[in-house]
C-alpha positions as CSV (number, residue, x, y, z in Angstrom):
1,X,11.1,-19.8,10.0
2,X,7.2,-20.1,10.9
3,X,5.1,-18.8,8.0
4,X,1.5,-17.6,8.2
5,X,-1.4,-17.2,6.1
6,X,-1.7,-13.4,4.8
7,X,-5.2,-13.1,5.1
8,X,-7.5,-13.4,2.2
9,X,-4.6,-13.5,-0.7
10,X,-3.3,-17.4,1.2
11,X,0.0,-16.5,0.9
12,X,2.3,-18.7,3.4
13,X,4.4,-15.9,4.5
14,X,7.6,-15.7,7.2
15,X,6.3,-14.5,10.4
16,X,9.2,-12.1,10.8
17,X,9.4,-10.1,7.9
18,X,11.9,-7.6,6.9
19,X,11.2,-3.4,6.7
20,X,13.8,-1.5,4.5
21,X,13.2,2.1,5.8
22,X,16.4,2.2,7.6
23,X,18.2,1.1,4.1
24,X,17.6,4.4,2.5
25,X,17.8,7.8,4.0
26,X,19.3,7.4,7.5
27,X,22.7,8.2,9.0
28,X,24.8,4.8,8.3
29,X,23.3,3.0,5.8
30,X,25.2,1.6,2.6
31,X,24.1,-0.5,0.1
32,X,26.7,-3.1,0.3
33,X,25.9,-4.3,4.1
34,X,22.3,-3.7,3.2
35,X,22.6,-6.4,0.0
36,X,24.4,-8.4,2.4
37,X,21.8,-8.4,5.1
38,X,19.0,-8.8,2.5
39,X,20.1,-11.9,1.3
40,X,21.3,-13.2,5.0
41,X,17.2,-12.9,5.4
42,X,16.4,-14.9,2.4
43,X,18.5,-17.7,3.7
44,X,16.9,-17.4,7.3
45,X,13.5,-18.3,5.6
46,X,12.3,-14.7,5.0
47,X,9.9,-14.2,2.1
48,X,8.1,-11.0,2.6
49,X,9.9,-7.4,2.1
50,X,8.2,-4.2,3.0
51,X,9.5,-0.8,1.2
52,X,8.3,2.5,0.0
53,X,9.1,4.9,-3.1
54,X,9.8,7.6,0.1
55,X,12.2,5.3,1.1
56,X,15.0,7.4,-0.8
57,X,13.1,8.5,-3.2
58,X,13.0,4.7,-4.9
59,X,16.4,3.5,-3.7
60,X,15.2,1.1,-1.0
61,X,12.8,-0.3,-3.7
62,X,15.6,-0.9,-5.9
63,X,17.6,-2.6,-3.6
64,X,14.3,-5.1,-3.0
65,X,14.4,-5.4,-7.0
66,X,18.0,-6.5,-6.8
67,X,17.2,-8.8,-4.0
68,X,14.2,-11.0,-6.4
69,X,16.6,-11.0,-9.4
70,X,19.3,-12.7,-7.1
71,X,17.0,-15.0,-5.5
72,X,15.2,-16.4,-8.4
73,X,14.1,-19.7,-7.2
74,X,12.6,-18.3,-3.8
75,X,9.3,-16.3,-4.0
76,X,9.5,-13.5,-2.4
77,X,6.5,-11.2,-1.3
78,X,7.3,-7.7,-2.1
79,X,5.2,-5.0,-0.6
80,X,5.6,-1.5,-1.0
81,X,3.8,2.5,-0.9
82,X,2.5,5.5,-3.0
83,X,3.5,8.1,-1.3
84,X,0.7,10.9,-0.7
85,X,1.0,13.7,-3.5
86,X,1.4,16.7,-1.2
87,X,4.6,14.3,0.5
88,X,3.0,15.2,3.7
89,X,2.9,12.8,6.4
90,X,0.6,11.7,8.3
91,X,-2.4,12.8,6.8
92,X,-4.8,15.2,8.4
93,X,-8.4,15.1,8.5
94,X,-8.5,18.1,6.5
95,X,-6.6,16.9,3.7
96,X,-8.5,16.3,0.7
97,X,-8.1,13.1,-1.5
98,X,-7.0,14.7,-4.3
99,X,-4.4,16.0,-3.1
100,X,-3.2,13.2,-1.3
101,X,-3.8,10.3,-4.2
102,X,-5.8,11.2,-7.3
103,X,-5.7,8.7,-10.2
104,X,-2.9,10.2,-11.9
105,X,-0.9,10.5,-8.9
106,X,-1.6,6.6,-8.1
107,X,-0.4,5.6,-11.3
108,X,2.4,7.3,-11.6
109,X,3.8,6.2,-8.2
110,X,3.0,2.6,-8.9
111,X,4.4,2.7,-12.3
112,X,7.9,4.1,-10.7
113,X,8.1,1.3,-8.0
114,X,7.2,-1.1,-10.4
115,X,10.5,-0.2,-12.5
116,X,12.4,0.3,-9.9
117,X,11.9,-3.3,-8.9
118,X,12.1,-4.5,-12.3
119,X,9.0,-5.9,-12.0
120,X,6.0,-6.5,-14.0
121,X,4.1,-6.9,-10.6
122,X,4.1,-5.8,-7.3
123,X,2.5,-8.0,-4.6
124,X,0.9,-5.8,-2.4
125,X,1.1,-2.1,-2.9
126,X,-0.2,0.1,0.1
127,X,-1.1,3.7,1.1
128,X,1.8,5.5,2.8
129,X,-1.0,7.3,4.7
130,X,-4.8,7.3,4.8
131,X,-7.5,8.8,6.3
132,X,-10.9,7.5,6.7
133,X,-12.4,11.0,5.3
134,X,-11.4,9.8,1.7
135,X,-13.3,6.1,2.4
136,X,-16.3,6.5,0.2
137,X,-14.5,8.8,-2.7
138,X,-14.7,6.2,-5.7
139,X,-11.7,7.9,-7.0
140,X,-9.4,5.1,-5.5
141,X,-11.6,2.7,-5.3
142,X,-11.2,2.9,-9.6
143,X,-7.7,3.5,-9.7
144,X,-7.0,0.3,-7.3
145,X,-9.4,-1.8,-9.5
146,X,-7.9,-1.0,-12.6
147,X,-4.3,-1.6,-11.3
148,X,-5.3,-5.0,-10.0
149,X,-7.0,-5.4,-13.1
150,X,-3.9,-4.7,-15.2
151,X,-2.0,-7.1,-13.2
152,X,-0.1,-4.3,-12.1
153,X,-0.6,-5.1,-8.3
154,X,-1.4,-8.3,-6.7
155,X,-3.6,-7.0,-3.5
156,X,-3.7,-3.6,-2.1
157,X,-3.3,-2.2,1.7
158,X,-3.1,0.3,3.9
159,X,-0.2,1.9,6.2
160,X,-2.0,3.3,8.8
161,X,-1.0,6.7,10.9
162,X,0.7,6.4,13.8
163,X,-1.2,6.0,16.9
164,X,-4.5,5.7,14.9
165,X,-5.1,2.6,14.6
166,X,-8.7,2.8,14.2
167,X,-8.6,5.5,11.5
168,X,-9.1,2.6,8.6
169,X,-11.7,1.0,10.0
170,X,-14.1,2.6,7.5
171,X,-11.8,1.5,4.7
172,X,-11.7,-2.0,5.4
173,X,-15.5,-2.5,5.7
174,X,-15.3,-1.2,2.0
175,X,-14.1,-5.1,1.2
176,X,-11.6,-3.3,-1.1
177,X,-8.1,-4.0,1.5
178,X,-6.5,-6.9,1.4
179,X,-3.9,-6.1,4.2
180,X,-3.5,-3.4,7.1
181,X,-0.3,-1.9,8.2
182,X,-0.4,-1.0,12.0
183,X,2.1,-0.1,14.8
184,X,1.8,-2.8,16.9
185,X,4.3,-3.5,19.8
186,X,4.2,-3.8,23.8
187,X,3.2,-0.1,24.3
188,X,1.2,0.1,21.2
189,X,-1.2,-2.6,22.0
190,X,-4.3,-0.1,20.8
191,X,-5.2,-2.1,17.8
192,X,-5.9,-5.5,19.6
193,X,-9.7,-2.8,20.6
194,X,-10.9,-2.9,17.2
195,X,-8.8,-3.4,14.5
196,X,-7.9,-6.7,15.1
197,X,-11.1,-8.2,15.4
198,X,-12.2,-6.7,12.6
199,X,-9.2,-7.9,10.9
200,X,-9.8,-11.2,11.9
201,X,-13.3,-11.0,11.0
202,X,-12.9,-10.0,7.6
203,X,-10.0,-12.2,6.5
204,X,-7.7,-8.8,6.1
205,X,-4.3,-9.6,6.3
206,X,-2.1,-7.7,9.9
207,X,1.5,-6.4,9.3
208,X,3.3,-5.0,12.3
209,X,5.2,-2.2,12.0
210,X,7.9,-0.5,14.3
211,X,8.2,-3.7,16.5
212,X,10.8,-1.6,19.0
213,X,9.2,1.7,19.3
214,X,11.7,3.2,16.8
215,X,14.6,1.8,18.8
216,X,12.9,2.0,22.3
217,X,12.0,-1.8,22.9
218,X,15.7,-2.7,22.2
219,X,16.9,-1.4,25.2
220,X,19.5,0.7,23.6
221,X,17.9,3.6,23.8
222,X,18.6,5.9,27.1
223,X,17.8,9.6,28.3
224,X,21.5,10.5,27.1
225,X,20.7,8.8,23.6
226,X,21.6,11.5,20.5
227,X,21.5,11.2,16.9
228,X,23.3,12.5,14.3
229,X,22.0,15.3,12.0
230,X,19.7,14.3,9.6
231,X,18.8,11.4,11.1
232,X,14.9,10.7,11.0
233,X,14.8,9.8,14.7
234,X,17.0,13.3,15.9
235,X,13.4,14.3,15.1
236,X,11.2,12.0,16.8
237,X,13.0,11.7,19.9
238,X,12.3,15.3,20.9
239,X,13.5,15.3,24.8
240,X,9.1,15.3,25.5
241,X,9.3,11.8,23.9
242,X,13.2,10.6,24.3
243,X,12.6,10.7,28.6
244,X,9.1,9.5,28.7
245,X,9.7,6.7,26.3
246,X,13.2,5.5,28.0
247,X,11.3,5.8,31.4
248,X,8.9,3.2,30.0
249,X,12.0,1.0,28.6
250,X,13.7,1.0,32.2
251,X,10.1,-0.4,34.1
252,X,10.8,-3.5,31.2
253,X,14.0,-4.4,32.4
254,X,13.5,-6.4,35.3
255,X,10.8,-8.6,32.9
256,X,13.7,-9.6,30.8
257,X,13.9,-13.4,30.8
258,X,17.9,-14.0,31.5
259,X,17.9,-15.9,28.2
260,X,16.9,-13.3,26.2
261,X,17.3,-9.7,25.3
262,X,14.7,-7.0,25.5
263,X,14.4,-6.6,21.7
264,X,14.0,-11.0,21.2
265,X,11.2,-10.1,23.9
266,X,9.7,-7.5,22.2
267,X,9.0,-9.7,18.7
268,X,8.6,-12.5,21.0
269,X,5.1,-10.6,22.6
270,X,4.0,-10.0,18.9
271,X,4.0,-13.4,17.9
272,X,2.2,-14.1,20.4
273,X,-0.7,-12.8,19.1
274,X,-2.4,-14.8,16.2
275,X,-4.0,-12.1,14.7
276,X,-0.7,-10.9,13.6
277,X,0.2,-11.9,9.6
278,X,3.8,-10.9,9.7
279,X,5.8,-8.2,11.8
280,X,8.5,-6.3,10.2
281,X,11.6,-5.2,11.9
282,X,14.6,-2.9,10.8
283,X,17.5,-5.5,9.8
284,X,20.7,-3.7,8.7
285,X,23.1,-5.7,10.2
286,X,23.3,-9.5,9.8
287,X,23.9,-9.5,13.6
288,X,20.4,-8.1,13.7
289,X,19.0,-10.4,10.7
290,X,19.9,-13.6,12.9
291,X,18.9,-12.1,16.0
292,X,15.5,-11.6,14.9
293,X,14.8,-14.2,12.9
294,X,15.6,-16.5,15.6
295,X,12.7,-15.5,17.2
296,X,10.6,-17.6,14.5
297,X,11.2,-20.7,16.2
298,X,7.4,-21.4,17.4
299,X,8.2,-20.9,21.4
300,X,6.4,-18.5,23.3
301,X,6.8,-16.4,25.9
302,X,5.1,-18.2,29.4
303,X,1.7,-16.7,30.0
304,X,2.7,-15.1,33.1
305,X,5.0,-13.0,31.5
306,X,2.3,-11.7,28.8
307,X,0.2,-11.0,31.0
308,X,3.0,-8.8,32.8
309,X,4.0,-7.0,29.8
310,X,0.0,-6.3,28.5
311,X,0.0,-4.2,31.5
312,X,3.3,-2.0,29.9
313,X,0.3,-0.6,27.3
314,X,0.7,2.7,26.3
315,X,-1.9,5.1,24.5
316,X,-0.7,8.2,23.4
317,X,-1.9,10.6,20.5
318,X,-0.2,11.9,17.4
319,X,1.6,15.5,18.0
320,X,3.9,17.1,15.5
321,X,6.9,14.8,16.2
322,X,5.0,11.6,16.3
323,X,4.8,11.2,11.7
């Protein structure tokens, strides 16, 4: 496993990390192939985790706290989110601060991850959702002080909204963020405009997020695709965004190298870019553990192909099914 440096904080983290949303909440998970997959991760080389308390309502964080306690030799980077107060996401320009993370509210939230991890600290904690409105309120700019302060956190970030990549700029010339969460992929390749560079600039560390479209970029994912009831993406793939977005999957499929399959391609097109810290791929199945961290094996895709897929960007906007 290839490790990078995580911006400012110099941590020497696995370039393929591991998110835990699809470990809490969705249709099919269960805790025992989760556990199982976890720790199939930790032998691959993985060392950086990224949950959230709204992950079911803590559970995915206490699966991460299980995960340290059985792996006590190995540091592992745990990252994690406050969820906003009025559990609305994303959020809106008009949303006010204080409804979204006053002190108390910050506090509280980080207090519950931290014992649900069973930890006296938390590496990086992040903003579920943020909007640049709130930059200059010095509301958080306290409450993240005191925690790291405390010792209570290690570094702080933000989880950016969804097709915003820019909205967080603002925020990070504060010099208060230590790392940006982005979705970054081969449609989404909006924040390589701005955010990157500024990124790069600043020493702030780059986690990429939703590294196959929400299922898209695997190839799995047709105009016939259904999900079960209740499941998150029943609700994301509205027919507006299930057609166009497997229309853009089918224009991939001739790019696929024979050697590899769309999804390797996928995380192989974000390692490409150096900018990136670590990118963070669902992993329930230790099929999928070992197929995705075999990507960390420092080859990249020829040049010819890159240049193919950069021209597979998409820019779209948030709407109501886009949180």
């Amino acid at each position: 496993m290839e490790k990078r440096l995580f911006g400012r904080t110099k941590w020497a983290v696995s370039e393929v990390g591991y998110g835990m949303w699809g470990m809490a909440g969705w249709t099919e998970s269960d805790d025992k192939q989760s556990e199982k997959s976890l720790d199939l991760a930790v032998e691959q080389g993985v060392n950086f985790f990224d949950t959230a308390w709204g992950y079911g309502e803590g559970h995915s964080e206490k699966l991460l706290g299980r995960l340290v306690k059985r792996h006590p030799s190995i540091k592992l980077y745990t990252a994690s989110k406050i969820p906003p107060k009025n559990f609305k996401w994303p959020a809106l320009p008009n949303y006010r601060l204080r409804d979204s993370y006053p002190t108390d509210h910050i506090m509280e939230y980080t207090h519950k991850t931290l014992k649900n991890l069973n930890l006296e600290q938390i590496d990086l904690m992040q903003f579920h959702t943020w909007d640049d409105g709130w930059t200059q309120e010095e509301e958080w700019q306290r409450a993240i002080e005191d925690l790291k302060t405390s010792g209570k956190i290690a570094a702080i970030g933000l989880s950016l909204n969804r097709w915003e990549p820019e909205n967080g700029v603002k925020a990070i010339k504060t010099g208060l963020i230590d790392a940006v969460q982005v979705i970054y992929n081969i449609f989404d390749q909006a924040p390589e405009d701005v955010l990157f560079p500024l990124c790069k600039a600043l020493d702030i560390a780059v986690i990429a997020r939703v590294p196959f479209d929400e299922g898209t970029l695997t190839g799995n994912i047709t105009k016939e695709t259904t999900f079960p009831e209740g499941d998150w993406r029943a609700s994301y793939f509205v027919p507006e965004n299930l057609i166009a977005s497997a229309e853009r999957a089918d224009l991939l499929r001739s790019l696929v190298p024979d050697e590899m399959t769309m999804a390797e391609m996928a995380l192989r097109f974000i390692l490409m870019n150096e900018d990136v810290s670590t990118t963070i791929p669902g992993m329930r199945k230790a099929k999928n553990v070992l197929a995705n961290t075999a990507t960390s094996d420092g080859k990249l895709l020829n040049e010819e192909l890159l240049n193919e897929l950069k021209n597979h960007r998409w820019d779209r906007k948030p709407t109501s099914w886009s949180q």
